[in-house]
Structures are given as C-alpha cells and as structure tokens.
Backbone and ligand atoms as CSV (ligand in chain L), in Angstrom:
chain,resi,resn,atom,element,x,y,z
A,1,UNK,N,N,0.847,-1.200,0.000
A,1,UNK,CA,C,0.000,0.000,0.000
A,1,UNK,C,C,0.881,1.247,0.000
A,2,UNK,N,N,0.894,2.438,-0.821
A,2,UNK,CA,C,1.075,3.361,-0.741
A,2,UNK,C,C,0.829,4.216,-0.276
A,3,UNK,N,N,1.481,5.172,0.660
A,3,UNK,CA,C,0.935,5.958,1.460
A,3,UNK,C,C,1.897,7.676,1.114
A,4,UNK,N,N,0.886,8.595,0.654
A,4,UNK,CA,C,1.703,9.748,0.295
A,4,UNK,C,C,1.369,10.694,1.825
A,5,UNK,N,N,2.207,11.792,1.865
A,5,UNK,CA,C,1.878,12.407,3.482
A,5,UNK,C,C,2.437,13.827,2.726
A,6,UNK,N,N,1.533,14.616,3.455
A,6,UNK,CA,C,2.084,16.147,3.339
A,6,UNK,C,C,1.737,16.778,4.492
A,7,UNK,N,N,2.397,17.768,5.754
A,7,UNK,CA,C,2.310,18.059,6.234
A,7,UNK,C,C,2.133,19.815,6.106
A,8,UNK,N,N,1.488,20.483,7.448
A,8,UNK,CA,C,1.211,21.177,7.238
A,8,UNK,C,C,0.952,22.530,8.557
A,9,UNK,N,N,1.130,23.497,8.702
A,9,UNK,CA,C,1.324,24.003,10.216
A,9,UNK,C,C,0.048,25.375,10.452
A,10,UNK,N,N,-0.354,26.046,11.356
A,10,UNK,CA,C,-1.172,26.806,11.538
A,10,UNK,C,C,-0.836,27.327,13.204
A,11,UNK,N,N,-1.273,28.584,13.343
A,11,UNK,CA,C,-1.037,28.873,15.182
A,11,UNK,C,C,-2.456,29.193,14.949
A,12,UNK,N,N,-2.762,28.911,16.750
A,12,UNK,CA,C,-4.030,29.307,17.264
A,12,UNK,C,C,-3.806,29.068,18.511
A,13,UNK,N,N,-5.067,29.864,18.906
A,13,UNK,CA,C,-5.319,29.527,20.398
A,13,UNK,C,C,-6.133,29.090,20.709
A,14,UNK,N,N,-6.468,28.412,22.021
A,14,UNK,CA,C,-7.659,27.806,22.497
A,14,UNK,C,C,-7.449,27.170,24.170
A,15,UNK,N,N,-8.348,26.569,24.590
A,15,UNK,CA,C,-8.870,26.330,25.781
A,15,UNK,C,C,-9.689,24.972,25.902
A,16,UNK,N,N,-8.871,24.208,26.812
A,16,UNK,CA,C,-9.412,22.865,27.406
A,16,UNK,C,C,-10.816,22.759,28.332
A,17,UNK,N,N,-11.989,22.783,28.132
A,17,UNK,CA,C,-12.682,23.292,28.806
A,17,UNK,C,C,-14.521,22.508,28.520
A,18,UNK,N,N,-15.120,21.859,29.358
A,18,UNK,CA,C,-16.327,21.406,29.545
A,18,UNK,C,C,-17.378,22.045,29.899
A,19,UNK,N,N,-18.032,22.763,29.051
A,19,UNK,CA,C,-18.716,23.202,30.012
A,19,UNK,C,C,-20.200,22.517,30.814
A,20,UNK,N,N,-20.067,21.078,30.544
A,20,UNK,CA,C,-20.755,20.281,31.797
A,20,UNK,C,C,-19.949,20.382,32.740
A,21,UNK,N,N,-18.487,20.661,33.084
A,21,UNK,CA,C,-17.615,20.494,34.393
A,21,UNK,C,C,-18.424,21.650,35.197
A,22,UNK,N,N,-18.150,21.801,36.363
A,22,UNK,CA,C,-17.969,22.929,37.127
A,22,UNK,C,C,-16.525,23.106,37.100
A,23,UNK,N,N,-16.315,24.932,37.386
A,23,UNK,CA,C,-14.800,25.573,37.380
A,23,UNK,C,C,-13.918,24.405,38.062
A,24,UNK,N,N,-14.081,24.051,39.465
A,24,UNK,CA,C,-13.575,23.178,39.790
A,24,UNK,C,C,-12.773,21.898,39.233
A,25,UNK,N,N,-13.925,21.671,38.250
A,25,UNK,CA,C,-13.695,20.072,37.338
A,25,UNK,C,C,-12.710,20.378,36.640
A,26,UNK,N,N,-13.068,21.234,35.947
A,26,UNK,CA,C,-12.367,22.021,34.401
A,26,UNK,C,C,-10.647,21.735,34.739
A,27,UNK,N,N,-10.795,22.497,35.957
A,27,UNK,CA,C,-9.094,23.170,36.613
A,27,UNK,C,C,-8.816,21.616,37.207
A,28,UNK,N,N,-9.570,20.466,37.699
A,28,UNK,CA,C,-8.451,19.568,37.837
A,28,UNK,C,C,-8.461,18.489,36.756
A,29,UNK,N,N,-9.405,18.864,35.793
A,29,UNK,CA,C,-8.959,17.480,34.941
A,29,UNK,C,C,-8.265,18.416,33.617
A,30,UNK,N,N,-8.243,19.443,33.322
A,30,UNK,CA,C,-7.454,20.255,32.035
A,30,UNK,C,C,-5.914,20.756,32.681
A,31,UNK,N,N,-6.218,21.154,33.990
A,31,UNK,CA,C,-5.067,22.162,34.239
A,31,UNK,C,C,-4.708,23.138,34.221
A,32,UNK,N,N,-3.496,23.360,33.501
A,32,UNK,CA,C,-3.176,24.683,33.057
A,32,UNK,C,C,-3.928,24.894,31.325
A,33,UNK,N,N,-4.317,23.559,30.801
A,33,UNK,CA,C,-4.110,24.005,29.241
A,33,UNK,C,C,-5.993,24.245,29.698
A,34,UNK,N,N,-6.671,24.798,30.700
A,34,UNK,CA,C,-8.413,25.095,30.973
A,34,UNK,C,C,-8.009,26.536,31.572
A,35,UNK,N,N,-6.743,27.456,31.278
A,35,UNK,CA,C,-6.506,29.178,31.190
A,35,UNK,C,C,-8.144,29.325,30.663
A,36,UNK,N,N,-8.642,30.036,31.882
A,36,UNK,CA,C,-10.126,31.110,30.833
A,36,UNK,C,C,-9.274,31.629,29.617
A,37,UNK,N,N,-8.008,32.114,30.201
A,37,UNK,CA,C,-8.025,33.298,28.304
A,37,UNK,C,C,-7.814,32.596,27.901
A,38,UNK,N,N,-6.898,31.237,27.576
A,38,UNK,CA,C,-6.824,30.744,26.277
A,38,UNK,C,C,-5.397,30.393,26.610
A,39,UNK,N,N,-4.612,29.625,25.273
A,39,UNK,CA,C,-3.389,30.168,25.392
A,39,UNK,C,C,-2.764,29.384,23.636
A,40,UNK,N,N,-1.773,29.559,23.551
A,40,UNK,CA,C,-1.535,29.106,21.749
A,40,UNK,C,C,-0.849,27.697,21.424
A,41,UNK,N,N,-0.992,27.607,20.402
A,41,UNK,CA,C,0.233,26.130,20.040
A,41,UNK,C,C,0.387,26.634,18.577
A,42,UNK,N,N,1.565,26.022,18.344
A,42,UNK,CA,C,1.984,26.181,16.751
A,42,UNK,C,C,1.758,24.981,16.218
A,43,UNK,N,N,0.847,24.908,15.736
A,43,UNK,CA,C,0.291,23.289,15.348
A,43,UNK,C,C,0.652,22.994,14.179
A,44,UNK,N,N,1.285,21.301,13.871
A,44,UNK,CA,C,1.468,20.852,12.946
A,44,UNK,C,C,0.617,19.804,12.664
A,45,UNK,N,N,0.284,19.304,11.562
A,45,UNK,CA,C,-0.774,18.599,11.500
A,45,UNK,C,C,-0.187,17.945,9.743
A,46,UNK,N,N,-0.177,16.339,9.915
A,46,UNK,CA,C,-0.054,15.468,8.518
A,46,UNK,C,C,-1.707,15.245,8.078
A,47,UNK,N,N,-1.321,15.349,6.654
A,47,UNK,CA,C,-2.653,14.414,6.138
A,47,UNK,C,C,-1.723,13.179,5.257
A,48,UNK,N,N,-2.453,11.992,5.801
A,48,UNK,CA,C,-2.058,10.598,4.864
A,48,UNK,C,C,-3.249,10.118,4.005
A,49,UNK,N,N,-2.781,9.685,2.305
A,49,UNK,CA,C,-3.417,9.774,1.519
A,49,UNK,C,C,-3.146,8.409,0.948
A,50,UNK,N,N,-4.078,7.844,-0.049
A,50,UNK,CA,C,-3.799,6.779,-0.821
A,50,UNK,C,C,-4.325,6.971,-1.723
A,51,UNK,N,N,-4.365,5.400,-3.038
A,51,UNK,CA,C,-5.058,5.487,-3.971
A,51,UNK,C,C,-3.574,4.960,-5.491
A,52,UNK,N,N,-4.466,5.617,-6.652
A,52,UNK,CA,C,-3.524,4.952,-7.859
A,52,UNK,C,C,-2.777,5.968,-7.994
A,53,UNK,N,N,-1.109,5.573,-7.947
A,53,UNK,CA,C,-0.649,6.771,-8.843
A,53,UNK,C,C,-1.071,7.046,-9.927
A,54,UNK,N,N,-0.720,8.036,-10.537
A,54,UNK,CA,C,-1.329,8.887,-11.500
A,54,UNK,C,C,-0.155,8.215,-12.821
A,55,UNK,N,N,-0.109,7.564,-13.843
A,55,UNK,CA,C,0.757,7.390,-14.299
A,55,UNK,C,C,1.450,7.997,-15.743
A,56,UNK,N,N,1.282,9.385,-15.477
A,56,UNK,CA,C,1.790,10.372,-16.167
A,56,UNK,C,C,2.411,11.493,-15.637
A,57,UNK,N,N,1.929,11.508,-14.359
A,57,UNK,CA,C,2.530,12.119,-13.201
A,57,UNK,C,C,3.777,11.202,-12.498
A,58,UNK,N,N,3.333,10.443,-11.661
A,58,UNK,CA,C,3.782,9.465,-11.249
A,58,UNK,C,C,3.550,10.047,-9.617
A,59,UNK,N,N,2.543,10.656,-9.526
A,59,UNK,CA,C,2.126,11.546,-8.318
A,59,UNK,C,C,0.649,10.813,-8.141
A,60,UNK,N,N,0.417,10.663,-6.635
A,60,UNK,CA,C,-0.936,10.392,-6.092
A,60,UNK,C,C,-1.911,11.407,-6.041
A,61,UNK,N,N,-1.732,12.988,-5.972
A,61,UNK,CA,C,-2.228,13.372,-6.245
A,61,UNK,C,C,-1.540,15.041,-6.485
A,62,UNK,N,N,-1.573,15.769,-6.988
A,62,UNK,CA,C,-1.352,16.871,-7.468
A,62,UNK,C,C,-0.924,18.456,-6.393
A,63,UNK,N,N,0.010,18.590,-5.906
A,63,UNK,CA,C,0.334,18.987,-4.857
A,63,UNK,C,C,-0.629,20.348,-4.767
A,64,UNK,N,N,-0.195,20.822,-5.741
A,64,UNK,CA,C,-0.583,22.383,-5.654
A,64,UNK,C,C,-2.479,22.268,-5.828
A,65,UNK,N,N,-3.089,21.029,-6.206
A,65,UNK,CA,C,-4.248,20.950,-6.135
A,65,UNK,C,C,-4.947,20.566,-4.460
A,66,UNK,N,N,-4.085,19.677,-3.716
A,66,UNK,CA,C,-3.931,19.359,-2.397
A,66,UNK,C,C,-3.522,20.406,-1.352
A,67,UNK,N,N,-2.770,21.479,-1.683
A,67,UNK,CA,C,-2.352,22.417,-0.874
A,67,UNK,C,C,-3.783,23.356,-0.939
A,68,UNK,N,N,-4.290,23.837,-2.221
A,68,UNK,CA,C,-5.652,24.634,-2.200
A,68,UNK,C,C,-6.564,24.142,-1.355
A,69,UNK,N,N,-7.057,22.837,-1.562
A,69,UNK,CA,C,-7.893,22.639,-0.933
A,69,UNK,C,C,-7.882,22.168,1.136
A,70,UNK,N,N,-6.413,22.297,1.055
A,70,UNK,CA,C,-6.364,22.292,2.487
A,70,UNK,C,C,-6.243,23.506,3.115
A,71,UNK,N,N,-5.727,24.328,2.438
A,71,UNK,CA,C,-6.183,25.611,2.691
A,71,UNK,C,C,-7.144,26.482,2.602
A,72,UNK,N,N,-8.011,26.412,1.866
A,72,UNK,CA,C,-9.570,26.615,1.857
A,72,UNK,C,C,-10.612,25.732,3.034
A,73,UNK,N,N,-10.264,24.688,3.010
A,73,UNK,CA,C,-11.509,24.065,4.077
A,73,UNK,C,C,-10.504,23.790,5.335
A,74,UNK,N,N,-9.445,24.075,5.545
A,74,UNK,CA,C,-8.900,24.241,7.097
A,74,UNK,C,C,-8.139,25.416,7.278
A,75,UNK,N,N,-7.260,25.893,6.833
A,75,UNK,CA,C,-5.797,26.519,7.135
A,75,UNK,C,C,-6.904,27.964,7.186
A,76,UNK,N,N,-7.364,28.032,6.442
A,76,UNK,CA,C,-8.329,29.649,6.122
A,76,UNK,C,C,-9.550,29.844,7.197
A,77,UNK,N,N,-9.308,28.494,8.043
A,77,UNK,CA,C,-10.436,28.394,8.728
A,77,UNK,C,C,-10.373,28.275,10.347
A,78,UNK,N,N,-8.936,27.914,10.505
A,78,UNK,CA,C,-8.451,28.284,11.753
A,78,UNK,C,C,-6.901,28.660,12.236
A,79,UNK,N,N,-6.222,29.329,10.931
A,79,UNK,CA,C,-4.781,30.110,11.502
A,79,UNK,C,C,-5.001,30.956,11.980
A,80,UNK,N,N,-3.936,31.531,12.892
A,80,UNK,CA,C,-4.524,32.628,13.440
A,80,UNK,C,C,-5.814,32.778,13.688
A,81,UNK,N,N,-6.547,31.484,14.928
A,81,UNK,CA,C,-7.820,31.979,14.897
A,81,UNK,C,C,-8.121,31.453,16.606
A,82,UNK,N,N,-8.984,31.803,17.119
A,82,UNK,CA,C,-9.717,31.129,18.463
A,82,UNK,C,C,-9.930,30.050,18.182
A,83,UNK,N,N,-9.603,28.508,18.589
A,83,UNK,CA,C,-10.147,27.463,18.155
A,83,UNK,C,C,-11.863,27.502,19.066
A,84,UNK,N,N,-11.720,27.868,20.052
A,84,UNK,CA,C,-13.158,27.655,20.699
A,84,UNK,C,C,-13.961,29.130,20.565
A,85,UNK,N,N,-13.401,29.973,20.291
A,85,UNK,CA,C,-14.302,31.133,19.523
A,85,UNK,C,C,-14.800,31.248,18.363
A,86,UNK,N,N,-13.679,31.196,17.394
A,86,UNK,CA,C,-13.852,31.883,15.800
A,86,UNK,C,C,-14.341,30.936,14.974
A,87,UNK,N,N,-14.307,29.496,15.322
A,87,UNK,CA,C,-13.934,28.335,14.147
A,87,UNK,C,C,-15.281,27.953,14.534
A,88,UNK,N,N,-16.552,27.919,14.050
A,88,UNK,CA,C,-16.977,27.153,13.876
A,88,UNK,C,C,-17.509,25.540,14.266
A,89,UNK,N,N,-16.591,25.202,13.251
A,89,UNK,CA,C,-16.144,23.494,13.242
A,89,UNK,C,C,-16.105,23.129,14.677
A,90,UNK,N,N,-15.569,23.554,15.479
A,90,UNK,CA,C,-15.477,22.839,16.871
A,90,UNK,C,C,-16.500,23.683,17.779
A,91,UNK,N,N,-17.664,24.024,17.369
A,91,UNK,CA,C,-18.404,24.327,17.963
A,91,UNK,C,C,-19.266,23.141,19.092
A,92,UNK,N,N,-19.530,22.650,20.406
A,92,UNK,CA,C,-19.996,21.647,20.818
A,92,UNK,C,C,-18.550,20.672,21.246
A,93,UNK,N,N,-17.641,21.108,20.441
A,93,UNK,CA,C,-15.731,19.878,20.424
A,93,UNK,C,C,-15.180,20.649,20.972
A,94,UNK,N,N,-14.671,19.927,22.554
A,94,UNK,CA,C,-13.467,20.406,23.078
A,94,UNK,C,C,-12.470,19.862,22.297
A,95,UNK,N,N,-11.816,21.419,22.230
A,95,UNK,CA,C,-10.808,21.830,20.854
A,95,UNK,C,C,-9.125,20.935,21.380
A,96,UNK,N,N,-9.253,19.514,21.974
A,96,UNK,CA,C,-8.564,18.715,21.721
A,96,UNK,C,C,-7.927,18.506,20.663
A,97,UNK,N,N,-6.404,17.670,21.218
A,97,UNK,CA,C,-5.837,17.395,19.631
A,97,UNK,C,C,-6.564,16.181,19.092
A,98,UNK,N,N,-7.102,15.831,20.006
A,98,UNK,CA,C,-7.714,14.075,19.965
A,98,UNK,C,C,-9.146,14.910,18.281
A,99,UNK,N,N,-9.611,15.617,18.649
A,99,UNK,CA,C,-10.588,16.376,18.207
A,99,UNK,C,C,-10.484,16.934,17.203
A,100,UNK,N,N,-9.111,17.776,17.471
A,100,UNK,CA,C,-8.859,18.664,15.916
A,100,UNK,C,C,-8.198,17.502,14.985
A,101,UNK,N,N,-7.923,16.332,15.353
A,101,UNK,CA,C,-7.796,15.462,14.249
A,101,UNK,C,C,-9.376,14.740,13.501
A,102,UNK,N,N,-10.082,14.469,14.337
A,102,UNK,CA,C,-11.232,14.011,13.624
A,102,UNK,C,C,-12.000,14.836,13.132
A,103,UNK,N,N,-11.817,16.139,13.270
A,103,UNK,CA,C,-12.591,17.283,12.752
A,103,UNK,C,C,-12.112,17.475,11.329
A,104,UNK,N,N,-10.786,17.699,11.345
A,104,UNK,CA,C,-9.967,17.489,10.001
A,104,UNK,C,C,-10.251,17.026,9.106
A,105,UNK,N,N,-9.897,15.175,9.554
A,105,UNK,CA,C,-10.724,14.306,9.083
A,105,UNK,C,C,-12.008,14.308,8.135
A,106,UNK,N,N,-13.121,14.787,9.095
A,106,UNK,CA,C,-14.392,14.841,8.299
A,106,UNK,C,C,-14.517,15.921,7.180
A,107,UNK,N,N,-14.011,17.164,7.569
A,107,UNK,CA,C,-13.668,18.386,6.820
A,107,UNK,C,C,-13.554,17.862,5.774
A,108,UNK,N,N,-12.026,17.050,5.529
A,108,UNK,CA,C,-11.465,17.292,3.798
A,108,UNK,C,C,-11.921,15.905,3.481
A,109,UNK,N,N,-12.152,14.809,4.330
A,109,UNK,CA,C,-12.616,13.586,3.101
A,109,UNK,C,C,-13.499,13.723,2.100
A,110,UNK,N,N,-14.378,14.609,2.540
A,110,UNK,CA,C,-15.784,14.255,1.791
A,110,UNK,C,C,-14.989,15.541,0.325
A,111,UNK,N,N,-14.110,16.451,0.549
A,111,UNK,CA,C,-13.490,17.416,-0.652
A,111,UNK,C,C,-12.537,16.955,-1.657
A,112,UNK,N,N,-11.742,15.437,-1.082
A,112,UNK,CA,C,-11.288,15.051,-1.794
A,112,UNK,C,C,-11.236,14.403,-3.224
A,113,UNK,N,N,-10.510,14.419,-4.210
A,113,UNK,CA,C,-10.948,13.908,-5.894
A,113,UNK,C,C,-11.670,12.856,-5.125
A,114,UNK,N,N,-12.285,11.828,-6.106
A,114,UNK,CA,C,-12.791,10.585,-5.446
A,114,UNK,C,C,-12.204,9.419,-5.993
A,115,UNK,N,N,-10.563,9.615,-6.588
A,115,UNK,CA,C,-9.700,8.515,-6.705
A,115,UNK,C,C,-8.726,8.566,-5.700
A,116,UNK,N,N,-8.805,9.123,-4.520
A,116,UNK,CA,C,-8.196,9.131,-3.404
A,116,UNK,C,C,-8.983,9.320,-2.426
A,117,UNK,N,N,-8.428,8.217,-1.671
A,117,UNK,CA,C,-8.652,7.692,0.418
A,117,UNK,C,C,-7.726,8.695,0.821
A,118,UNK,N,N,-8.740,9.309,2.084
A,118,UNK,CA,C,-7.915,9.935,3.377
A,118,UNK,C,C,-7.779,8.211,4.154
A,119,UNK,N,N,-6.135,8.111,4.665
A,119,UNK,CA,C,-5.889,7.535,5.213
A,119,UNK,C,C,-5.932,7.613,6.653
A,120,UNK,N,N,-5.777,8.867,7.301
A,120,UNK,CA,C,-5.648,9.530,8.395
A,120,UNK,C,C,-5.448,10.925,8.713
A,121,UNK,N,N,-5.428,11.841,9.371
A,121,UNK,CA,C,-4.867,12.847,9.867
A,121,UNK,C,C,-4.140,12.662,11.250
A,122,UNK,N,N,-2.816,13.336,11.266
A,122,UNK,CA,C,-2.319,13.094,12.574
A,122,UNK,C,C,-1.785,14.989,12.874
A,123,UNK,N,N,-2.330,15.280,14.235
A,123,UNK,CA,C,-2.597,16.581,14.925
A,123,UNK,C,C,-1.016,16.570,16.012
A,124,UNK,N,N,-0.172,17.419,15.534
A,124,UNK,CA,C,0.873,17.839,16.641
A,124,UNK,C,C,0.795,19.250,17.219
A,125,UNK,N,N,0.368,18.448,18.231
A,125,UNK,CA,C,-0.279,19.762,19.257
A,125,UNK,C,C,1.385,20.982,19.975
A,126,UNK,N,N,2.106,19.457,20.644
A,126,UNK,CA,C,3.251,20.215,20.914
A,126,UNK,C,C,4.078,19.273,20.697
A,127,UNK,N,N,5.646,19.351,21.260
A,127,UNK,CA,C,6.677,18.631,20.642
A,127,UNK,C,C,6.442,16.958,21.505
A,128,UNK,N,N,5.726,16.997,22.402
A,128,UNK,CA,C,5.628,15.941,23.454
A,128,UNK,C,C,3.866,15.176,23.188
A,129,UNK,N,N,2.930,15.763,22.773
A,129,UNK,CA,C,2.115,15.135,22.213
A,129,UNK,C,C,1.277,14.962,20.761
A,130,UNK,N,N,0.343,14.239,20.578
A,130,UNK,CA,C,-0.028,14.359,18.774
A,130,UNK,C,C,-1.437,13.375,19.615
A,131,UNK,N,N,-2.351,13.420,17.995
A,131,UNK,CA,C,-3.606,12.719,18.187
A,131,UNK,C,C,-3.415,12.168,16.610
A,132,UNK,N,N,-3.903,10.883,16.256
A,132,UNK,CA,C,-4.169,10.527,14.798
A,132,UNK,C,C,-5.372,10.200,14.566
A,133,UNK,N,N,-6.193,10.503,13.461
A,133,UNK,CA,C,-7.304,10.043,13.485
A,133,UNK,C,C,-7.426,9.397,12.142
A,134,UNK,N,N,-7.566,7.996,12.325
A,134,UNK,CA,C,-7.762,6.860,11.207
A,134,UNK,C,C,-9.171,6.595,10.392
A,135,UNK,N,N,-8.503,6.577,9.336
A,135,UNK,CA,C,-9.828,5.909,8.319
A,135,UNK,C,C,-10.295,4.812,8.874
A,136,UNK,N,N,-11.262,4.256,9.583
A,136,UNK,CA,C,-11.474,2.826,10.242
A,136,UNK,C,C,-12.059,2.126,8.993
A,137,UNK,N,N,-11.978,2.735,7.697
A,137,UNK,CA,C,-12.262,1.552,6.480
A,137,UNK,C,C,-11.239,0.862,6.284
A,138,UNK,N,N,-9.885,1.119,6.874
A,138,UNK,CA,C,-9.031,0.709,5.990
A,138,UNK,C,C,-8.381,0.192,7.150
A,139,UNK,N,N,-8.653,0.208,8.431
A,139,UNK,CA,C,-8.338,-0.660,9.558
A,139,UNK,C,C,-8.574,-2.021,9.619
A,140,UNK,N,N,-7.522,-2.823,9.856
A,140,UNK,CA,C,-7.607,-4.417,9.784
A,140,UNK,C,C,-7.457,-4.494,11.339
A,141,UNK,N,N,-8.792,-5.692,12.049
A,141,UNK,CA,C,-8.825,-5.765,13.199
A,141,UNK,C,C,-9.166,-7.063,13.201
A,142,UNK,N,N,-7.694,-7.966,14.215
A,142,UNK,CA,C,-7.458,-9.053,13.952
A,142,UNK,C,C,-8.685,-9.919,14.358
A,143,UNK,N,N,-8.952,-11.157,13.835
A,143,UNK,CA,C,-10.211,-11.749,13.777
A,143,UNK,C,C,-9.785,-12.669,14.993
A,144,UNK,N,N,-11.247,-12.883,15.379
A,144,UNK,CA,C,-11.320,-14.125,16.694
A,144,UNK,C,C,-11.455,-13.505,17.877
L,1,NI,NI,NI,-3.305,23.549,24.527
C-alpha cells in the first residue's frame, strides 16, 4: 500500500474546557491548558493519503491541487484563529488534539478527488504530544 503524506502548520489559540464540568472540574482534569483566556500552540498537523498513482505524473495526487484545498476548508479556517471562539467546526468539540484530528478528518474527506482515500490525519499539538485520526475503512482488526 502506498501511502503519500504532506504536512502542514497553523497557530491558534484555544482552551481545554467542559462546560458540563464545574470551574472546579475544568481546573483539575485540564489544568493549566483550561486558562479562561486561552493560550496558543503552533500546530502541525499530517494528512495521509492513498489510492492509484497517476501514471503520467507518477504523483498520487497533485500537490498544488492538495495544498488549495487544504487551505480553503482548514488553514483559512483556523490560523490565526480562536479554536473555541472563531472556528466554527469545533463548535460543541473540546478543541482537543484528539478532536482537531477528527474534525480534520471529516472536513477534507468528503473534498477530496474521489480517486483518493484519506488515510488519516495526525494533529501535533506540541513537541511531546499528537492525536491521529484513522480511516477505520481501511483498519484491519485481527479476527477471533
Ligand atoms: Ni493547549
């Protein structure tokens, strides 16, 4: 199986935060990253792709066609932005990395040509953690 990857970066800010918790909850199960104001990450974030190479290209899919559209339905949609204010998309989603990967996820699959699988998105929040969020079509889960 072939797997092509392009990565990709954005800053924002945001806030760990339930609001079923009480203040209390918030501050011992978030911590420091449940700041009322907020606070930032320089986020990096892969998308993994599959499908046929192209065999005139010899490319899976067309970079500068892949860069537009990740920048139109994400990058334009939360750089430089409030993840739990400005965006939308995580309206109801604590703006987790666990989260901003499956949000991703749903975002660009359904934008993609339709001779290419999203394989995954994987969310690097900081240098010490990440979230991936898998195509579970393409997950093999051992039998028995
Ligand atoms: Ni954070």
């Amino acid at each position: 199986m072939l797997i092509f990857k392009k990565s990709y970066t954005f800053s924002a800010a945001h806030r760990l935060y339930n609001p079923a918790f009480s203040d209390e909850q918030n501050q011992a199960v978030f911590g420091k990253c449940n700041n009322p104001n907020f606070h930032g990450h320089n986020y990096t974030f892969e998308v993994l792709l599959t499908g046929e190479v192209d065999p005139t290209t010899s490319m899976l899919i067309n970079m500068v066609e892949l860069d537009a559209l990740v920048e139109t339905h994400i990058l334009d949609r939360v750089d430089h932005k409030n993840l739990n204010v400005d965006v939308p998309l995580f309206e109801g989603h604590i703006t987790s990395a666990e989260n901003i990967a499956k949000v991703f996820f749903g975002v660009l699959q359904p934008v993609l040509p339709t001779h290419i699988t999203l394989v995954g998105i994987k969310v690097q929040e900081s240098q010490n953690n990440s979230a991936e969020f898998w195509n579970t079509d393409l997950v093999c889960l051992p039998v028995g």
